[in-house]
VMD Tcl script that builds the backbone (N, CA, C; Angstrom):
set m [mol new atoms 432]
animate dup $m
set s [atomselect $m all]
$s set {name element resname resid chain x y z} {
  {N N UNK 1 A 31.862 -6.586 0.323}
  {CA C UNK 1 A 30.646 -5.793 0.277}
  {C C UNK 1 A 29.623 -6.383 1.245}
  {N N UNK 2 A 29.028 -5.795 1.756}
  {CA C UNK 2 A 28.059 -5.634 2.899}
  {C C UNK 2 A 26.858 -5.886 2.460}
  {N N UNK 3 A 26.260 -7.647 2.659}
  {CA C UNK 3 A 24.936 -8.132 2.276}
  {C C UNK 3 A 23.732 -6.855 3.006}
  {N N UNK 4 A 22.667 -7.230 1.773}
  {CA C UNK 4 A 21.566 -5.948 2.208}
  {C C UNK 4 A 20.515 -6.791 2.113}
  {N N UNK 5 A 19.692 -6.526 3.322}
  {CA C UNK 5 A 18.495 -6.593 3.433}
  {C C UNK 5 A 16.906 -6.162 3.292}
  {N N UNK 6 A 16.217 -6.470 2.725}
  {CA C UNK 6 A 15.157 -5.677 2.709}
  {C C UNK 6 A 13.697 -6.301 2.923}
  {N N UNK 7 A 12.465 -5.851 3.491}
  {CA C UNK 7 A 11.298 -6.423 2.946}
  {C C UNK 7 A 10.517 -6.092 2.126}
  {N N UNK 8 A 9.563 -7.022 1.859}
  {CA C UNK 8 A 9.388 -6.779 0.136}
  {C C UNK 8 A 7.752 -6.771 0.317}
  {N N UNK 9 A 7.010 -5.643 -0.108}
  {CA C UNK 9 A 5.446 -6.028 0.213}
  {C C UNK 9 A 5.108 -5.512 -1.535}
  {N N UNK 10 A 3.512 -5.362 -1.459}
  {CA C UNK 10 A 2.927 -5.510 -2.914}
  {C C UNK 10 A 1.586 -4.096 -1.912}
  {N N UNK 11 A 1.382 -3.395 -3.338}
  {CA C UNK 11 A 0.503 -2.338 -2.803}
  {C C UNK 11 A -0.633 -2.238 -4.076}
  {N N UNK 12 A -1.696 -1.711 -3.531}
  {CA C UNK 12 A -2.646 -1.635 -4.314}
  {C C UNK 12 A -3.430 -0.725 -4.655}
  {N N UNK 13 A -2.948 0.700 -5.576}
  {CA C UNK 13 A -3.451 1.549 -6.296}
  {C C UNK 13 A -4.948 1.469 -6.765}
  {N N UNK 14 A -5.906 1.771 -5.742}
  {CA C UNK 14 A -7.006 1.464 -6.177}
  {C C UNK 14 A -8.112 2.643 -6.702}
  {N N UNK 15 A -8.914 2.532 -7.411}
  {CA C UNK 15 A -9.335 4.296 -8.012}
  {C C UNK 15 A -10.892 3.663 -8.536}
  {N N UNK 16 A -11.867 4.883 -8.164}
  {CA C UNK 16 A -13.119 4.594 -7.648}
  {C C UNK 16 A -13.584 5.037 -9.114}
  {N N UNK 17 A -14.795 4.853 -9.106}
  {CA C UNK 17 A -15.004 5.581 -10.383}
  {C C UNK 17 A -15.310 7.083 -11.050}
  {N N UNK 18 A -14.614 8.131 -10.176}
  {CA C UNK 18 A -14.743 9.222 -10.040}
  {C C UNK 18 A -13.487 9.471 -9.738}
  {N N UNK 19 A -12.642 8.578 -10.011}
  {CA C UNK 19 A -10.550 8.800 -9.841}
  {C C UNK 19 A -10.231 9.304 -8.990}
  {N N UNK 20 A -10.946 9.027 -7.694}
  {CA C UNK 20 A -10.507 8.588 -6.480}
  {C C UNK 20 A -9.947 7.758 -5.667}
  {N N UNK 21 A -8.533 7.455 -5.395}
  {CA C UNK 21 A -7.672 6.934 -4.594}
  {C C UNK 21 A -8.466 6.431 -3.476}
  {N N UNK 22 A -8.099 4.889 -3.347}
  {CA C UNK 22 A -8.505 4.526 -1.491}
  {C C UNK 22 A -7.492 4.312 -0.810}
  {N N UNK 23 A -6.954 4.985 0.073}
  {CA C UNK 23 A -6.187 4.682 0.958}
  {C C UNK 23 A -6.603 4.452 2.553}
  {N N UNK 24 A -5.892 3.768 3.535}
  {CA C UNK 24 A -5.775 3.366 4.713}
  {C C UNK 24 A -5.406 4.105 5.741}
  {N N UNK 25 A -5.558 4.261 6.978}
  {CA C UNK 25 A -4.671 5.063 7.830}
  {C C UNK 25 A -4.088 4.108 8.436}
  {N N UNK 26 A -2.949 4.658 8.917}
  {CA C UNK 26 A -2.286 3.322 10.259}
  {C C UNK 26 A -1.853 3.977 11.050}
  {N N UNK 27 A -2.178 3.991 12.219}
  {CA C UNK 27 A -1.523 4.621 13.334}
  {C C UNK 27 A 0.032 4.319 14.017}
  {N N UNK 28 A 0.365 5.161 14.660}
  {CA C UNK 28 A 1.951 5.408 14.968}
  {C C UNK 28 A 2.277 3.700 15.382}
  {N N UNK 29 A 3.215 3.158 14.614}
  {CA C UNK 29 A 3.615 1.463 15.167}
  {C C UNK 29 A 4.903 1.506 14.569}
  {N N UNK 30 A 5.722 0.783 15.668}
  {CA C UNK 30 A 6.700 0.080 15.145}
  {C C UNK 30 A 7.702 1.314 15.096}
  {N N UNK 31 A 7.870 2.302 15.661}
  {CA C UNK 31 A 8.818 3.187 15.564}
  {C C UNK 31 A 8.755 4.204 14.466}
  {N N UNK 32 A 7.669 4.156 13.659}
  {CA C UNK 32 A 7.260 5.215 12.556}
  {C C UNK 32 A 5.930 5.833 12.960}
  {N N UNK 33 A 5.452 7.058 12.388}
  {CA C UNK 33 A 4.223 8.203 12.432}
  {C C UNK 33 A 3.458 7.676 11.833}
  {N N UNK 34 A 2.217 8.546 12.331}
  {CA C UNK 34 A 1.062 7.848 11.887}
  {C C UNK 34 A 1.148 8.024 10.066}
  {N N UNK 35 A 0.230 7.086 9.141}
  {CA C UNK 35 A 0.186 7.907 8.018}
  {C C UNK 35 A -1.086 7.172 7.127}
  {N N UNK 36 A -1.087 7.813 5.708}
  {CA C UNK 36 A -2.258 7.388 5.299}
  {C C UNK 36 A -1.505 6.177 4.197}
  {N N UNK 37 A -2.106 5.430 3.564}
  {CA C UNK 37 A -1.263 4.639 3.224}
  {C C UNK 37 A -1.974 3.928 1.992}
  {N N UNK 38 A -1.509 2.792 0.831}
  {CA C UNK 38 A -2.132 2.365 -0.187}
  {C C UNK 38 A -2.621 0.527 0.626}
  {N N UNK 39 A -3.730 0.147 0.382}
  {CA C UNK 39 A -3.835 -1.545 0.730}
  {C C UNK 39 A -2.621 -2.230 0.338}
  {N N UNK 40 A -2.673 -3.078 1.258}
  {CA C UNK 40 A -1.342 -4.268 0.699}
  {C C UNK 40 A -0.496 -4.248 1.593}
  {N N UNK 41 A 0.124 -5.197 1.342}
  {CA C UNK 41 A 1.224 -5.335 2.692}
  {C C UNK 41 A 2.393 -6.842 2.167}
  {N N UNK 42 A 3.325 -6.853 3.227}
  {CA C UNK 42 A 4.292 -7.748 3.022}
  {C C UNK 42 A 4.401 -9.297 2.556}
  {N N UNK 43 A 4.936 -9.740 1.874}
  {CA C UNK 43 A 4.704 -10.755 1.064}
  {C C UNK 43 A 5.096 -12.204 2.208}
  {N N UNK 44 A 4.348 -12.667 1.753}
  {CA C UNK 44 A 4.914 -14.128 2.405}
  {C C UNK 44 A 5.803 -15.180 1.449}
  {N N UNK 45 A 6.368 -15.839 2.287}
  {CA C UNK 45 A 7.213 -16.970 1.736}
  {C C UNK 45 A 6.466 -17.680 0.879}
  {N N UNK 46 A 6.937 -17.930 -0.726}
  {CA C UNK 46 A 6.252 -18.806 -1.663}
  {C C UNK 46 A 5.519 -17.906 -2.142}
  {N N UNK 47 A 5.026 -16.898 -1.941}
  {CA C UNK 47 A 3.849 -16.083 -2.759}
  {C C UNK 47 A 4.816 -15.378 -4.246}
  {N N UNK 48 A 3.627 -15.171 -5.257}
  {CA C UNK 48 A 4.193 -13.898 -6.234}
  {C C UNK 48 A 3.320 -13.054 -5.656}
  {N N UNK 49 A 3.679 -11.626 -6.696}
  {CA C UNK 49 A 3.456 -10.594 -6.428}
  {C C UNK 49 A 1.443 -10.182 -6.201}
  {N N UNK 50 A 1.230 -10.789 -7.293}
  {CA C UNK 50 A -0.287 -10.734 -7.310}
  {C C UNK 50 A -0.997 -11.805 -6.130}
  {N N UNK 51 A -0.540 -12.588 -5.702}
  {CA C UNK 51 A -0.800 -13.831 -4.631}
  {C C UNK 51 A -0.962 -12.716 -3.589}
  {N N UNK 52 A -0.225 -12.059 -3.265}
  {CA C UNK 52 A 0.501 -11.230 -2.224}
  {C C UNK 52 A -0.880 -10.259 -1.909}
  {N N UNK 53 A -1.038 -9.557 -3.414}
  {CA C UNK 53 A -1.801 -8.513 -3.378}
  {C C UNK 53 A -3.486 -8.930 -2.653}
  {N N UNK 54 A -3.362 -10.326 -3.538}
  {CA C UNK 54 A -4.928 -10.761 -3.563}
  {C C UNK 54 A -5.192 -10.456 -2.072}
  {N N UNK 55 A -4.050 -11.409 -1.095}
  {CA C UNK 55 A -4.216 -11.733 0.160}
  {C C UNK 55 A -4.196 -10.694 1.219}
  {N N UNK 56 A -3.384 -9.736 0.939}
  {CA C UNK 56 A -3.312 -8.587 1.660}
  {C C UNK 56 A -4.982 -7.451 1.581}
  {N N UNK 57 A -5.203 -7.343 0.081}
  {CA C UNK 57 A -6.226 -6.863 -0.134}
  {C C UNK 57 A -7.936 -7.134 0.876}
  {N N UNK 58 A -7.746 -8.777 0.756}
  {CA C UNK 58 A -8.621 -9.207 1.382}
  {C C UNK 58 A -8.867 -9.470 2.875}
  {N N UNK 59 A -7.403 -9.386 3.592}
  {CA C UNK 59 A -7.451 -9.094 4.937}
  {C C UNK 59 A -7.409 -7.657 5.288}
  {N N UNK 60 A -7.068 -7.053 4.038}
  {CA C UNK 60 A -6.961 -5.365 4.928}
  {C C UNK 60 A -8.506 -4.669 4.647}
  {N N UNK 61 A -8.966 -5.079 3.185}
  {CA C UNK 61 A -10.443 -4.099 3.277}
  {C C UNK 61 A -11.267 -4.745 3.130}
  {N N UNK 62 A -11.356 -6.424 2.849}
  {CA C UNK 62 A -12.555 -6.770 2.639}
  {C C UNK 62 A -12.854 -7.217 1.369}
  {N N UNK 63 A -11.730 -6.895 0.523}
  {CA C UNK 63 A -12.545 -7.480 -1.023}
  {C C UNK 63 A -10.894 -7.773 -2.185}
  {N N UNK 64 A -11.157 -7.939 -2.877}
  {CA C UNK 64 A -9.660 -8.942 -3.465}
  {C C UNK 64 A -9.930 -7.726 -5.162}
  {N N UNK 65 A -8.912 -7.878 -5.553}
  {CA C UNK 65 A -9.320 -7.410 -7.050}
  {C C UNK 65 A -9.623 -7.949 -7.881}
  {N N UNK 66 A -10.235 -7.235 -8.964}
  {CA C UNK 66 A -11.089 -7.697 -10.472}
  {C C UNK 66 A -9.865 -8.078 -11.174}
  {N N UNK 67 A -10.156 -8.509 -12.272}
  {CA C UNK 67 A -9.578 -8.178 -13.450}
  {C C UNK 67 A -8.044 -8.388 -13.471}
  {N N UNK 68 A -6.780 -8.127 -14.602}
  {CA C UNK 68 A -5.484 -8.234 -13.948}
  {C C UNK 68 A -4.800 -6.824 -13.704}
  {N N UNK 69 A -4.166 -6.626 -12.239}
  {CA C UNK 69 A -3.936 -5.275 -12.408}
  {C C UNK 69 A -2.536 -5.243 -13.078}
  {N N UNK 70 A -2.087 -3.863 -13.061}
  {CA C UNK 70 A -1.481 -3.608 -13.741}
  {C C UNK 70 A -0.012 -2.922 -13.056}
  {N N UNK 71 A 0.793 -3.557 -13.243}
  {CA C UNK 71 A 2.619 -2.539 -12.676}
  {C C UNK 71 A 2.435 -1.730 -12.891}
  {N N UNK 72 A 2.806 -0.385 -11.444}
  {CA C UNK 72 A 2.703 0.756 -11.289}
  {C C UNK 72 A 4.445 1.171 -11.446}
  {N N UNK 73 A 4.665 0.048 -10.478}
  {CA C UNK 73 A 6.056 0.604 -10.370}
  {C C UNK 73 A 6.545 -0.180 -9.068}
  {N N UNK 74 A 8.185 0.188 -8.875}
  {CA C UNK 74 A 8.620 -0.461 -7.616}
  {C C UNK 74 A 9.085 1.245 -7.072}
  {N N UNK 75 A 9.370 0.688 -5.703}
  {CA C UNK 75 A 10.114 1.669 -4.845}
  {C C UNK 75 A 10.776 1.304 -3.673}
  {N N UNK 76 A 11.524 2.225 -2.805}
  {CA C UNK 76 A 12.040 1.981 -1.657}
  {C C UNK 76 A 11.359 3.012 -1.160}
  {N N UNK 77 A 10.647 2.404 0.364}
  {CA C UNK 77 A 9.864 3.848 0.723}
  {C C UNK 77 A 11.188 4.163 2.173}
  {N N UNK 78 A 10.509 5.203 2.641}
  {CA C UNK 78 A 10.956 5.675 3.856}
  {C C UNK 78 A 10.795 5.871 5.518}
  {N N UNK 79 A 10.328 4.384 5.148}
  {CA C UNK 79 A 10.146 3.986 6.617}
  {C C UNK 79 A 11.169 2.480 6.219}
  {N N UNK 80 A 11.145 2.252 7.875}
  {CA C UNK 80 A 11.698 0.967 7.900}
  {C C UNK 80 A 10.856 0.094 8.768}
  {N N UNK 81 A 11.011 -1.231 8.597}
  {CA C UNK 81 A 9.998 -2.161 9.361}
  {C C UNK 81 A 10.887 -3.100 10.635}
  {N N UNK 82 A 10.663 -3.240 11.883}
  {CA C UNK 82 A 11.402 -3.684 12.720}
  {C C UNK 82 A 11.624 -4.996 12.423}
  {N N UNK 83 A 12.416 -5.531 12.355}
  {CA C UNK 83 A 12.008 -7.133 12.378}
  {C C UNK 83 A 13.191 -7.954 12.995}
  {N N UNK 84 A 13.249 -8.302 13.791}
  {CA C UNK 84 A 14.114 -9.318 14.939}
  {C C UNK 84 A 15.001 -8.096 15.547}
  {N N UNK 85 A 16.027 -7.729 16.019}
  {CA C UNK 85 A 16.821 -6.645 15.850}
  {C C UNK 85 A 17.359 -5.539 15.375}
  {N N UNK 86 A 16.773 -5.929 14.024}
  {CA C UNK 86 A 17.294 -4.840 13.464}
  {C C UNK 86 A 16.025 -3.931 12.395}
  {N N UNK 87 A 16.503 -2.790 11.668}
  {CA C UNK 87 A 15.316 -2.095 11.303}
  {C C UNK 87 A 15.423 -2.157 9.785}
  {N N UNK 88 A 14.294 -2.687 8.861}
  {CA C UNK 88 A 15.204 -3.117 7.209}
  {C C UNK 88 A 14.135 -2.268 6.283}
  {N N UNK 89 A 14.946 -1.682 5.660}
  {CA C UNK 89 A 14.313 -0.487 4.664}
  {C C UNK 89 A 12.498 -1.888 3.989}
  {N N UNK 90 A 11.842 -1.128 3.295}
  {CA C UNK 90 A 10.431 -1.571 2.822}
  {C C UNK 90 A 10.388 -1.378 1.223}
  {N N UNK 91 A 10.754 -1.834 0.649}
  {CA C UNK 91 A 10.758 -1.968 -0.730}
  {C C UNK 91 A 8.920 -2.186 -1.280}
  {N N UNK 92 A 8.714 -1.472 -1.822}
  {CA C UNK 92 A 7.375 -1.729 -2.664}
  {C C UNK 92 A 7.219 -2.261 -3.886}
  {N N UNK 93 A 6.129 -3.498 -4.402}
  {CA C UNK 93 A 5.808 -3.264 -5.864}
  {C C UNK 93 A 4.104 -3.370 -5.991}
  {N N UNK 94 A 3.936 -1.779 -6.638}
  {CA C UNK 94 A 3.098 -1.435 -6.277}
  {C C UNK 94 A 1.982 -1.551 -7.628}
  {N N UNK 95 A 0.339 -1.825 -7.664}
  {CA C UNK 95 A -0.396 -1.935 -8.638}
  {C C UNK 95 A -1.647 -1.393 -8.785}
  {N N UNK 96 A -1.831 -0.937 -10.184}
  {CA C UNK 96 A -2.671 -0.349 -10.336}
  {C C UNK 96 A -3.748 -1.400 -10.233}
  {N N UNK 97 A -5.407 -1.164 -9.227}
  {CA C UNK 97 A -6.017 -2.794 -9.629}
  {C C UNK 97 A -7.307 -2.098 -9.213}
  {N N UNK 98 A -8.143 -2.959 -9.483}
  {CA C UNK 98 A -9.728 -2.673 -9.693}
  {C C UNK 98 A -10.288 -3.239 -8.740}
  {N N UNK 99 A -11.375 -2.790 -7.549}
  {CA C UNK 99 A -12.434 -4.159 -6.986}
  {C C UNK 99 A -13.545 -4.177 -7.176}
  {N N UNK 100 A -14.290 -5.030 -7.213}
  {CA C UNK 100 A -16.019 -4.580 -7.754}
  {C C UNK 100 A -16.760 -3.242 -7.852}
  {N N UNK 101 A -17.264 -2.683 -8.358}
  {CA C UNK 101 A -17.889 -1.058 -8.216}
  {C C UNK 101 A -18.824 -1.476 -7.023}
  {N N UNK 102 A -19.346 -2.993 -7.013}
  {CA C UNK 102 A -20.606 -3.069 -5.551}
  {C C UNK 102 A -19.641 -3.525 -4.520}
  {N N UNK 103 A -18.321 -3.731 -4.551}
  {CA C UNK 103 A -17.557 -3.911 -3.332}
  {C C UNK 103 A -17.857 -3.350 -1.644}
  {N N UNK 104 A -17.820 -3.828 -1.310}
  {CA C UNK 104 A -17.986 -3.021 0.221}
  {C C UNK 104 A -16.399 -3.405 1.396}
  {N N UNK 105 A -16.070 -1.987 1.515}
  {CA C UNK 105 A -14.116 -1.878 1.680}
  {C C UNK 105 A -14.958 -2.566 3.582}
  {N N UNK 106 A -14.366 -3.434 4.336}
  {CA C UNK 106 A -14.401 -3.665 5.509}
  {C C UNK 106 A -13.156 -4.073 5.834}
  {N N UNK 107 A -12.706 -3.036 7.046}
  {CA C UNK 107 A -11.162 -2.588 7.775}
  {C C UNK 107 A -11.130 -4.412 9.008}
  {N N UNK 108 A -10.442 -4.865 8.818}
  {CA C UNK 108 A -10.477 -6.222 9.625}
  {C C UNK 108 A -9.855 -5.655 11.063}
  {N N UNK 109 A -10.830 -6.122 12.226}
  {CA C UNK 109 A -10.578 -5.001 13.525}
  {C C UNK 109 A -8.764 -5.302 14.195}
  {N N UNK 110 A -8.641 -6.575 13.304}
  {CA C UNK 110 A -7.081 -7.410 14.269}
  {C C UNK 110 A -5.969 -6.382 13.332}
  {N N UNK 111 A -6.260 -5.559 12.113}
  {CA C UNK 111 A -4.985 -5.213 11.784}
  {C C UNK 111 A -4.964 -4.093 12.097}
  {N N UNK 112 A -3.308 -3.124 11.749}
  {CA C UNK 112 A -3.498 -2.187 12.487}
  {C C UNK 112 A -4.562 -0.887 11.545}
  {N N UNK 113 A -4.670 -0.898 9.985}
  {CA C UNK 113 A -5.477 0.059 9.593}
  {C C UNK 113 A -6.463 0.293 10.531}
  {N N UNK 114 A -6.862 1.605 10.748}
  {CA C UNK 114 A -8.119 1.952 11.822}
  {C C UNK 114 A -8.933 3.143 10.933}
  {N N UNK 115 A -8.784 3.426 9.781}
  {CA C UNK 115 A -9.633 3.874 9.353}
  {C C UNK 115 A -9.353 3.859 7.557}
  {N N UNK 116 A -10.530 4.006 6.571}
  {CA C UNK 116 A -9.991 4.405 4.913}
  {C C UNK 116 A -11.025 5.313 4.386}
  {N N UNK 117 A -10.237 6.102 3.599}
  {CA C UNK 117 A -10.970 6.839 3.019}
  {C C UNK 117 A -10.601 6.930 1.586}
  {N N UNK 118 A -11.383 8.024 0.639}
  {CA C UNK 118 A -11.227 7.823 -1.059}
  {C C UNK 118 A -10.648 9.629 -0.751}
  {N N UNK 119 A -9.335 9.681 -2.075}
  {CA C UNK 119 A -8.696 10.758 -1.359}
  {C C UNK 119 A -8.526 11.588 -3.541}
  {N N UNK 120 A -8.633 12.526 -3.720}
  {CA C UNK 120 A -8.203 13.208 -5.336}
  {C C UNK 120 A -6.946 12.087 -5.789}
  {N N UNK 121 A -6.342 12.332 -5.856}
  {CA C UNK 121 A -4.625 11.872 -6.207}
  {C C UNK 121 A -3.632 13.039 -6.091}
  {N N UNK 122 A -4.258 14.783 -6.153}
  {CA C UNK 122 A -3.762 15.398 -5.511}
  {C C UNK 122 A -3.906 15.116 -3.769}
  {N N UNK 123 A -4.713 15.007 -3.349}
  {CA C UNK 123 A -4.916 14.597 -2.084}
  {C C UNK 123 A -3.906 13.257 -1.667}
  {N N UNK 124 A -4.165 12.460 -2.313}
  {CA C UNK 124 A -3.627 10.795 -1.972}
  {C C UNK 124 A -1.867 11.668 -1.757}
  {N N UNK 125 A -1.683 12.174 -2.611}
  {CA C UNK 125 A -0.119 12.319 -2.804}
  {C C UNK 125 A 0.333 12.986 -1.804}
  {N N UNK 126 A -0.366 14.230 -1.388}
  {CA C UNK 126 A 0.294 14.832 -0.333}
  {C C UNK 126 A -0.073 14.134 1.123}
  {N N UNK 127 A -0.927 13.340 1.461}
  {CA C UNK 127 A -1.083 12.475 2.533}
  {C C UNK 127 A -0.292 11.129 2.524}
  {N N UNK 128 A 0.547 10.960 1.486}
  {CA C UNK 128 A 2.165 9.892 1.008}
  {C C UNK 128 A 3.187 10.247 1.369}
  {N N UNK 129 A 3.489 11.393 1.445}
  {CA C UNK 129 A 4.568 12.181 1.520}
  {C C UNK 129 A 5.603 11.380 2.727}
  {N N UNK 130 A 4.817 11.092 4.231}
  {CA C UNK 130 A 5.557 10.359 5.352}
  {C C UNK 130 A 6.515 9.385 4.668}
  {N N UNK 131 A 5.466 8.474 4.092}
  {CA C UNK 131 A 5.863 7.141 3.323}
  {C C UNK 131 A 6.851 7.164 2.239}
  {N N UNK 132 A 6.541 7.883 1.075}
  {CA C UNK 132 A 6.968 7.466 -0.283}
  {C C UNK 132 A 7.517 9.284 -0.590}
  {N N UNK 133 A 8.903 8.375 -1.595}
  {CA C UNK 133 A 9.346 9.552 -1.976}
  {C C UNK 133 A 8.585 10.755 -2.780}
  {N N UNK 134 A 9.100 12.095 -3.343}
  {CA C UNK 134 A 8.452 13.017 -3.150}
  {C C UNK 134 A 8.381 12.569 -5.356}
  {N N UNK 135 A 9.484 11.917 -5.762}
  {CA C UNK 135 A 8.863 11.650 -7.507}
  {C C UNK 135 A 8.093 10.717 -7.227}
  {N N UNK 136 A 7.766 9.206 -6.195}
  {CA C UNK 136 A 6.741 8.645 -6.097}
  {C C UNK 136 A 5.127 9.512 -6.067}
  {N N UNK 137 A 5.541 10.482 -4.870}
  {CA C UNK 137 A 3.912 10.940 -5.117}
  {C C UNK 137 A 3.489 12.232 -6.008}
  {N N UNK 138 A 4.621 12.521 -6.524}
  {CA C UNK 138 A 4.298 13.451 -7.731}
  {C C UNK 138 A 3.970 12.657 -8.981}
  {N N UNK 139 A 4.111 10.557 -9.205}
  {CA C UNK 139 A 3.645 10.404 -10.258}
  {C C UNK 139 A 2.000 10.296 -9.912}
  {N N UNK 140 A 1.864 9.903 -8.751}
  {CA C UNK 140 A 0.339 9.821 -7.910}
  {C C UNK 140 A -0.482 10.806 -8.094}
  {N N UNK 141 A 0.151 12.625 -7.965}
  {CA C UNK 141 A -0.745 13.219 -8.045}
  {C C UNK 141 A -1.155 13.807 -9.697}
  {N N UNK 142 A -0.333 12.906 -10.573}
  {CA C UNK 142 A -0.371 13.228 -12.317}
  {C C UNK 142 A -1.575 12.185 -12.093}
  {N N UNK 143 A -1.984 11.517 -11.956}
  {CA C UNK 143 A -3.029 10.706 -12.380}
  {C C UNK 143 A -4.126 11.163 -12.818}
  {N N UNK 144 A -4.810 10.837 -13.279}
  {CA C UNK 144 A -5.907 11.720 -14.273}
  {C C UNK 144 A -7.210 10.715 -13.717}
}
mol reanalyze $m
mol bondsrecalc $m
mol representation Tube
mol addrep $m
């Protein structure tokens, strides 16, 4: 049997107080379309899952989460990420998490997000669609 590879990032379901979704944009990289996307990103060596989140959170918008969040869920999305030669599917584990209500989201100019916005969860879901499968963003757009 044929060893499998994958990378493994941590995402961050974040919801305003009016149950609004924040998501990211990222423009066309790496051999995939542009799309809108959840904070968070790929884990580093030695990290857990919440380590992951904290760190990603805070280089991608500016602010880390409250409180402990909470397992959303895992997935395999549908992109793949280049890495040395070859192209390795993106496994998610993704969380529901909180950041200050006085937070202020700031996009760090070195990564590739170039813009975020707060989206319904009907909205969030159908702007997922590139990314994440179609029962992933149908549990996204049940959110209440």
């Amino acid at each position: 049997m044929a060893e499998q590879h994958f990378q493994i990032g941590v995402k961050g379901i974040i919801r305003d107080a009016r149950g609004r979704i924040l998501m990211v944009h990222i423009p066309v990289w790496g051999g995939n379309p542009a799309y809108w996307d959840f904070p968070g990103g790929r884990m580093n060596p030695g990290e857990d899952f919440l380590d992951t989140l904290a760190r990603e959170l805070q280089e991608e918008i500016g602010t880390s989460f409250v409180g402990t969040p909470k397992q959303f869920g895992a997935m395999l999305t549908k992109i793949t990420i280049p890495v040395d030669d070859k192209r390795l599917p993106l496994v998610f584990v993704m969380y529901e998490a909180e950041i200050a209500p006085d937070a202020t989201i700031t996009l760090d100019p070195s990564s590739p997000e170039e813009a975020f916005e707060w989206f319904t969860s009907a909205e969030a879901a159908k702007h997922m669609s590139v990314k994440f499968t179609q029962e992933f963003c149908d549990r996204i757009a049940a959110l209440a």
